[in-house]
N, C-alpha and C positions, 0 to 999 in steps of 0.2 A: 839431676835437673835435665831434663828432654831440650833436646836442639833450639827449639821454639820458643823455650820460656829462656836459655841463655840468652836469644838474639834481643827479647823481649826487655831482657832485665838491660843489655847495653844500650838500648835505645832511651830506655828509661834512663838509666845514669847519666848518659849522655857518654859514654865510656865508645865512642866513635871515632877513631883518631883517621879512619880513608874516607870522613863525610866531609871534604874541603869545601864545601856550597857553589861547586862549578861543575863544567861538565870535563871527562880525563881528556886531556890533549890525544892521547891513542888513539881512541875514538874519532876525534875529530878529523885527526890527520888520515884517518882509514877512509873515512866515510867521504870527505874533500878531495884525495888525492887519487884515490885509487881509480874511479870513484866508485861509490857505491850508491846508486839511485833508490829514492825515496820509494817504502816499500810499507806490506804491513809487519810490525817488527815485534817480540817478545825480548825485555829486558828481564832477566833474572837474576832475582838478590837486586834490585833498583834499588834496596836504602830510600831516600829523600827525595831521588827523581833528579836529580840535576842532568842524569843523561839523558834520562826519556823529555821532559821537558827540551832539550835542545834537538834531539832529535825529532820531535811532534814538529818547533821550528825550521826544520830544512826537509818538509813533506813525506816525513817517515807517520806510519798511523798506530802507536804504539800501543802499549798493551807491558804493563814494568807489574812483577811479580816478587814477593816479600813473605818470608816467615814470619817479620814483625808486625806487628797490627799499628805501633807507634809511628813506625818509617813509613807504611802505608797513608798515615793519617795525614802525616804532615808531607809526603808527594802530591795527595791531594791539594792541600790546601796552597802547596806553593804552585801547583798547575793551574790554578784557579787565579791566582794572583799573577801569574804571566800571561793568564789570558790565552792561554793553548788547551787544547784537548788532548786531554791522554785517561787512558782507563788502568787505574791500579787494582791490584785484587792482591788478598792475604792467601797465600799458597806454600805447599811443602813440594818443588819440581820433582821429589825422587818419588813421589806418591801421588799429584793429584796430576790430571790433566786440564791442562788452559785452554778455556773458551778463544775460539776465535782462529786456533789452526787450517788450515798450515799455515804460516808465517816463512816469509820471505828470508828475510833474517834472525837471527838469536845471537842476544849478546849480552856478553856475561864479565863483570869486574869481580877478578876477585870472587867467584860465587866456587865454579869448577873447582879452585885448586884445596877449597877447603876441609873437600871431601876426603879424608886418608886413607879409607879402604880403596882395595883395587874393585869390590865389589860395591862400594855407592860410587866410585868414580866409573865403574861401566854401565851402572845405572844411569848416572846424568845421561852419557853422551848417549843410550839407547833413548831417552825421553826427549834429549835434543835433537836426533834425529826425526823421532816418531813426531815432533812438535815443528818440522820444517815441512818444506813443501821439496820436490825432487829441485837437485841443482840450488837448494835454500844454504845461505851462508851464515854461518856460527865465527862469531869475533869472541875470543875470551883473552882476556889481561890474566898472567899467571905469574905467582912469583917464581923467580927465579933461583936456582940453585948457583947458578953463578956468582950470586951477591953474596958479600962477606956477610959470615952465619953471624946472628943478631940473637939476642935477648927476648927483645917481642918484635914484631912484625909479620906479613904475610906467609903460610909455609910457602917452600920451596921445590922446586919439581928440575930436572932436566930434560933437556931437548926429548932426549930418546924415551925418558918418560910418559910425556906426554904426546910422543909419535904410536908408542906401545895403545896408551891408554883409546885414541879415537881412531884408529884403526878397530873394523873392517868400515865401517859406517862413513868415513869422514875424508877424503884428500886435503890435505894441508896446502894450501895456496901461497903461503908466506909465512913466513916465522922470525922474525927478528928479536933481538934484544932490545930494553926499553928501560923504563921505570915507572912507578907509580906516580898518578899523580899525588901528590901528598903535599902538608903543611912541614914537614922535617924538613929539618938542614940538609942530611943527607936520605934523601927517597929512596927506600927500599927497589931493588931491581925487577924488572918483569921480561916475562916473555910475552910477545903480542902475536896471537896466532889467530890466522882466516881462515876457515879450512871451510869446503864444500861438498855436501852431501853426496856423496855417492847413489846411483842410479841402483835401487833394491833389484835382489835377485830376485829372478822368475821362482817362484813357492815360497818366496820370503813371509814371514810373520810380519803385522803390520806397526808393531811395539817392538820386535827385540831384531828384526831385518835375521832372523836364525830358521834355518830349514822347518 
């Protein structure tokens, strides 16, 4: 079964246990405190849209992107029903590129960590760069290798892992420990990383920032 049609068939079943119908407090806390002013943003992996819907409400001009056609459908329609604007599109990130770049921000629940190759994970962050603008900031929710190993939930990654993987492309601005938002008793753990494009080398490639 191809990526596409698994994400398809859990939307279908409804087999969605991180669609809690809110937007993740990480998020919130990032974009409130830090702060981060309202910009034009690309959500990757949106799901249902609960974060790009709240972000469209605090003057971000989003743009939330999906493998599933199901999750796309009903972002729509619950964007429609909040009465915000946001534009969804059915997209594969490690393959297509999004209308609408550069984008100020890129931010990603849970989409990044799912990748387990090191080479679709140097993929993403080359795509998330080439899909920023210089000095554009990439927020991604990761689980954590810290949390006690589970059954099912999100994979897992470590700090250094994930310092490895968005380097050279990326400065890490913050990195804390977190957790998911989630309906469980006990929420899986995350890392919550800000990291900030780096300024492309003089004869850089305009996709992969490589000589």
């Amino acid at each position: 079964m191809s990526i596409q049609n698994r994400w398809h068939e859990r939307y279908k079943t409804a087999d969605i246990p991180w669609d809690t119908g809110r937007p993740d407090f990480n998020l919130i806390d990032m974009v409130t405190k830090r702060p981060i002013p309202g910009c034009r943003t690309l959500e990757v992996g949106c799901g249902t849209g609960d974060n790009a819907i709240w972000l469209a409400r605090h003057s971000f001009r989003v743009t939330g992107s999906d493998l599933s056609e199901i999750a796309i459908q009903k972002a729509g329609d619950k964007a429609s029903d909040a009465g915000v604007e946001c534009r969804f599109v059915v997209a594969d990130f490690l393959r297509d590129k999004i209308s609408g770049a550069p984008f100020g921000l890129l931010f990603d629940r849970g989409c990044f960590h799912s990748f387990r190759s090191d080479e679709q994970r140097n993929r993403f962050v080359d795509n998330a760069a080439f899909h920023l603008e210089e000095d554009g900031l990439w927020l991604s929710i990761i689980g954590s290798a810290d949390d006690a190993p589970r059954d099912h939930g999100p994979p897992r990654h470590t700090a250094g892992e994930i310092v490895n993987a968005v380097e050279p492309h990326f400065e890490i601005l913050s990195l804390h420990s977190s957790h998911f938002e989630s309906n469980r008793t006990t929420p899986p753990g995350a890392w919550v990383c800000l990291m900030r494009k780096r300024a492309k080398k003089r004869g850089a490639s305009l996709e992969t920032g490589t000589k």
